[in-house]
C-alpha positions in Angstrom: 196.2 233.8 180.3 194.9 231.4 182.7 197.3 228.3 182.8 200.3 230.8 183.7 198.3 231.3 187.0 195.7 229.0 187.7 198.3 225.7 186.9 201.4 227.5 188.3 202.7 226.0 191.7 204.2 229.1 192.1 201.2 230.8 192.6 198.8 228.2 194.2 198.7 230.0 197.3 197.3 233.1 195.3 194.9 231.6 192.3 193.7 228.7 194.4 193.6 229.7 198.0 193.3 233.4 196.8 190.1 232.7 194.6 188.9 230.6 197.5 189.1 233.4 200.3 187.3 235.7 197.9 184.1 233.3 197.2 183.5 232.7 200.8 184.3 236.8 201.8 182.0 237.6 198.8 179.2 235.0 200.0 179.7 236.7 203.4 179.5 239.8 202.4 175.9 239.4 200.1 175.0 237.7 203.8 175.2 241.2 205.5 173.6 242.2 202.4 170.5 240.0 203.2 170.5 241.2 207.1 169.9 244.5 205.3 167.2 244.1 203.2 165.4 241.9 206.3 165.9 245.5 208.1 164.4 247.7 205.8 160.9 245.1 206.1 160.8 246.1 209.8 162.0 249.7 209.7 159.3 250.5 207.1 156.8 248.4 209.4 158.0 250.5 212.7 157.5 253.8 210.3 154.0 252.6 209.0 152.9 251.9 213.1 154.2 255.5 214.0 152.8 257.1 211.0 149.3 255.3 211.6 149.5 255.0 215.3 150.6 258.3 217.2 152.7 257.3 220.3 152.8 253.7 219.7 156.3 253.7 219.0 158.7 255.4 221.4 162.1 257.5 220.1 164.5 255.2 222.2 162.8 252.1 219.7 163.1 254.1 216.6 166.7 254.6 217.5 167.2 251.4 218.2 166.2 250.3 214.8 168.9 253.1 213.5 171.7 251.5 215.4 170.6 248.1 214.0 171.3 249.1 210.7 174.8 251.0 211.9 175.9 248.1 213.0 175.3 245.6 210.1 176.3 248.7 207.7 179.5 249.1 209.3 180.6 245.2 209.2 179.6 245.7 205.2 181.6 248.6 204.9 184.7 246.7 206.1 184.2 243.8 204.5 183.9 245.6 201.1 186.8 247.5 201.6 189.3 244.9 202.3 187.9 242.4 199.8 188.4 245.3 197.4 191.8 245.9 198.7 192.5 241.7 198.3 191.0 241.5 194.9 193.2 244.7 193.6 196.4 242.7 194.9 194.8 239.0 193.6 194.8 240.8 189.8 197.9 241.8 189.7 199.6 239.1 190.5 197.6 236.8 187.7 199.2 239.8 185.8 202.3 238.9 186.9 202.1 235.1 186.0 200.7 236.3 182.6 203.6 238.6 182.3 206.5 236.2 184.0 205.1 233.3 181.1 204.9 235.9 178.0 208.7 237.7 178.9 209.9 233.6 179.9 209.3 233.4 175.8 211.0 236.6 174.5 213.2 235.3 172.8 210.5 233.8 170.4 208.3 236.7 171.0 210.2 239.7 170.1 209.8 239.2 166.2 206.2 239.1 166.4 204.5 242.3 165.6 203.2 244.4 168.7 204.8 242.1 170.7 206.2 244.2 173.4 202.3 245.8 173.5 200.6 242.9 174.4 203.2 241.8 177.1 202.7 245.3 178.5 199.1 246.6 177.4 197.4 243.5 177.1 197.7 242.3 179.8 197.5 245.1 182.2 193.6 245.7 179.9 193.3 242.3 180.6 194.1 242.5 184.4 191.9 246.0 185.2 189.0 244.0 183.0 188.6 241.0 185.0 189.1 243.0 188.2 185.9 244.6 187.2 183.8 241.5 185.3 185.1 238.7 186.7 184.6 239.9 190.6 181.4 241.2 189.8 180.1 238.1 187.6 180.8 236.2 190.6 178.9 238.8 192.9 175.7 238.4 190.6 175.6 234.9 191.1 176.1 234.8 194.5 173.4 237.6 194.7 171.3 235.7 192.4 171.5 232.4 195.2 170.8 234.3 198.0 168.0 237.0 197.3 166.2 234.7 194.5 164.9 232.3 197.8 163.9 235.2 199.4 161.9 237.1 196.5 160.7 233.9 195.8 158.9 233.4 199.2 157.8 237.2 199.1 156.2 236.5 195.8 153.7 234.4 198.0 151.7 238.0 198.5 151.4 238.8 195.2 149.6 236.4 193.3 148.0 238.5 191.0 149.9 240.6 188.0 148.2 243.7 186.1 146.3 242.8 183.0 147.7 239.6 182.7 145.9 238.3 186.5 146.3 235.2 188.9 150.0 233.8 188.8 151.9 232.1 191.6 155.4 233.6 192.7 154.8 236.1 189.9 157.9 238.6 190.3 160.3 235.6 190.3 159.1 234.9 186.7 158.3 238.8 186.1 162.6 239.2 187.1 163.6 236.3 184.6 161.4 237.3 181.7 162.5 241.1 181.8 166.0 240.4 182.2 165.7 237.6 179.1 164.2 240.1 177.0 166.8 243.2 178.0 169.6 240.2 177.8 168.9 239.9 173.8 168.4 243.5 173.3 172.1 244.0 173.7 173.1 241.0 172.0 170.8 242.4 169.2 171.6 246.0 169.1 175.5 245.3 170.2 176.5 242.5 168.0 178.9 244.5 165.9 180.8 246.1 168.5 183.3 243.2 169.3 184.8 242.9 165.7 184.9 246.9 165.9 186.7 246.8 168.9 188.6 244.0 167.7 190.1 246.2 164.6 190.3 249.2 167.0 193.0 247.7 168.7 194.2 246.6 165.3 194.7 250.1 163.9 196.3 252.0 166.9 198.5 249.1 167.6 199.8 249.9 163.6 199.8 253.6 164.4 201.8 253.1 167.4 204.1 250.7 165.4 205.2 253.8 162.6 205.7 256.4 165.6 208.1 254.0 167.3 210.1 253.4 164.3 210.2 256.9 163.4 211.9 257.8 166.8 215.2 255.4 165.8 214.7 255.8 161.7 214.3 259.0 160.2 213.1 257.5 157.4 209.6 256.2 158.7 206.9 258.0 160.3 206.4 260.9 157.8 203.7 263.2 157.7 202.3 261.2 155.0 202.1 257.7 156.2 201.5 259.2 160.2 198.3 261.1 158.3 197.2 257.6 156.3 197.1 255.4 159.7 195.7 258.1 161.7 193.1 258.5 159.5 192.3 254.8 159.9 191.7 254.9 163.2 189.9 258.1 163.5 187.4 256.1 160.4 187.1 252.9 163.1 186.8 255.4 166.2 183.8 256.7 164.3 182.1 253.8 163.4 182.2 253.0 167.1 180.7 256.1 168.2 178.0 255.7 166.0 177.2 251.9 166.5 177.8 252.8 170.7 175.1 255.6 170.1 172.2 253.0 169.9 173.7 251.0 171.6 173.5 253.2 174.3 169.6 254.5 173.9 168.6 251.3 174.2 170.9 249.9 177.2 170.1 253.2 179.4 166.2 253.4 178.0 166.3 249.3 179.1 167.5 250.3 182.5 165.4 253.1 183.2 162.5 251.3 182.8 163.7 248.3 185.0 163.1 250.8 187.7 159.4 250.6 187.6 158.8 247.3 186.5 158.3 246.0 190.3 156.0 249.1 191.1 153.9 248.2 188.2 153.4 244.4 188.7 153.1 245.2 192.7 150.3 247.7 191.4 147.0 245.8 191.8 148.6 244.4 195.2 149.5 247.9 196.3 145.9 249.7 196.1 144.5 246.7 197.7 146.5 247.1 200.7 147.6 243.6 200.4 150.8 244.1 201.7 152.5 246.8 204.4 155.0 249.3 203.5 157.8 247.0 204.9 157.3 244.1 203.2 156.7 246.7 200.3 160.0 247.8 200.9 161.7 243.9 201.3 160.1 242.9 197.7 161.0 246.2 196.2 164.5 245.8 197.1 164.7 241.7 196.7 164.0 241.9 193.2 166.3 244.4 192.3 169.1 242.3 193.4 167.5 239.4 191.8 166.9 241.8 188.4 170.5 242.7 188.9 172.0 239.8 188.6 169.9 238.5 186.3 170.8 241.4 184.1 174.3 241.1 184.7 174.7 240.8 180.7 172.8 243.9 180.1 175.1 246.2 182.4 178.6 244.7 181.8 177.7 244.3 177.9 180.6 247.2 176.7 183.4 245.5 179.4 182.7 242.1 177.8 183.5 243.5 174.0 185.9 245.2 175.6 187.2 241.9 177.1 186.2 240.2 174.4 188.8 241.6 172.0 191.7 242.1 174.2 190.8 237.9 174.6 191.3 237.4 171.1 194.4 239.5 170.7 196.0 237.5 173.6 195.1 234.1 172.0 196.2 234.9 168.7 199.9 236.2 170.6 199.8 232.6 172.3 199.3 230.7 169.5 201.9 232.4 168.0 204.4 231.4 170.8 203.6 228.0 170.2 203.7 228.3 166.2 207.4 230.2 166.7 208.5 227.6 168.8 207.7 224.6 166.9 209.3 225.9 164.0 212.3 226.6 165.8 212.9 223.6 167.8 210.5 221.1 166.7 208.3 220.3 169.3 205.7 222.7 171.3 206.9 224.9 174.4 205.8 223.0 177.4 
């Protein structure tokens, strides 16, 4: 999965070079993100004047500040979109390594049950995931090292939490602690969904098998034996909608929550009018990137079972290229 790309010549310009391009247009991109949040401190500020002093703040100004944020939005907008665009093309061709190293071995592979899936299936699941966790596990930490300085100096105005009273940098520690606790939630509540994913994969790759056969053999893939393995995985497609069910009450009741954990430990700093609504706005926003990414577990917990299992299936395939072609020749495939 990763050696055919990563330790490839062939595509150094791609994994290496490629990965590079997308670190440092990523980093650039949570940059702009930054600008952004600084804007919202003095847009809410310039709002807050207005509001409070009648015409001390001419249109042409308030425009101004509009334009500002036009102009930073628009530079995001374009970098998002072509990274996206580079990313979608990066994926696929790791695909393509993974696929030019598992069809190099066919010979060797094509005895091995469900082989032709995992060339094809696998690895295009595996592909589509990583577009999706990978990019965005790399996001978080980048969000992570650039907003956690800046929530960390806004913390300075609120020293004190409710019922709990005087801390220093409070929200930096308030961001850690919730996203700890929502972090083993999942692992808690969603520890059983990898192996059920796991044998999902299992059962429709053995239900798939018998309908293949039974469009060369007449013999196989009767009513009978279609009904027996279709009945297994409707049971294991069961038992995941049940154990998702939970899962899911407490991963969206988590999350909804998060939403008003920064109003609440802002509160005693709010009614003293410690604070103006811009820099209300900058903290607001500052730790829910830093909450974000520290929940990055949380959100992505399905994908990574999800991952997880197609993972194993691929590792078990590979070690049974090597196993095949030890046996056949001896010595291990290079």
């Amino acid at each position: 999965m990763f050696r055919s790309f990563f330790l490839n010549g062939r595509w150094f310009a791609w994994s290496i070079l490629g990965s590079a391009l997308i670190l440092f247009t990523t980093w650039y991109k949570v940059m702009l993100d930054v600008q952004i949040n600084e804007w919202f401190g003095g847009f809410y500020n310039l709002i807050q004047k207005a509001l409070g002093q009648p015409g001390s703040v001419s249109h042409a100004e308030y425009l101004g500040h509009l334009l500002t944020f036009g102009q930073v939005a628009g530079s995001f907008v374009l970098i998002a979109v072509g990274l996206d665009w580079f990313i979608k093309h990066y994926i696929f061709r790791w695909r393509n390594a993974m696929n030019d190293f598992y069809t190099a071995h066919w010979a060797r592979l094509r005895h091995i049950e469900g082989a032709s899936q995992r060339v094809q299936e696998d690895t295009m699941r595996f592909a589509r995931i990583m577009e999706t966790l990978g990019v965005s596990f790399m996001r978080s930490l980048l969000t992570l090292f650039a907003f956690l300085p800046i929530l960390w100096a806004l913390s300075a105005s609120v020293t004190e939490l409710p019922w709990i009273g005087e801390v220093s940098h409070a929200l930096v520690y308030v961001a850690i602690l919730f996203a700890l606790a929502g972090t083993v939630l999942m692992a808690l509540v969603g520890f059983k969904l990898p192996g059920l994913e796991f044998e999902n994969q299992r059962v429709e790759a053995a239900y798939r098998k018998e309908l293949v056969h039974g469009e060369d053999d007449a013999a196989r893939a009767s009513a009978a034996s279609v009904q027996t393995l279709f009945g297994e995985v409707r049971r294991n497609y069961f038992r995941l909608f049940f154990h998702y069910l939970y899962f899911d009450v407490a991963k969206w009741s988590y999350l909804q929550f998060s939403v008003l954990v920064p109003y609440l430990a802002l509160g005693p700093t709010i009614v003293t009018g410690a604070v103006t609504l811009g820099t209300m706005q900058q903290i607001i926003r500052a730790f829910g990137k830093v909450q974000e990414s520290f929940q990055y577990l949380v959100t992505s917990w399905s994908t990574i079972v999800e991952l997880a299992s197609v993972y194993k299936r691929l590792r078990i395939f590979e070690a049974l290229i090597t196993t095949s072609a030890t046996d056949s020749d001896g010595r291990s495939p290079v």
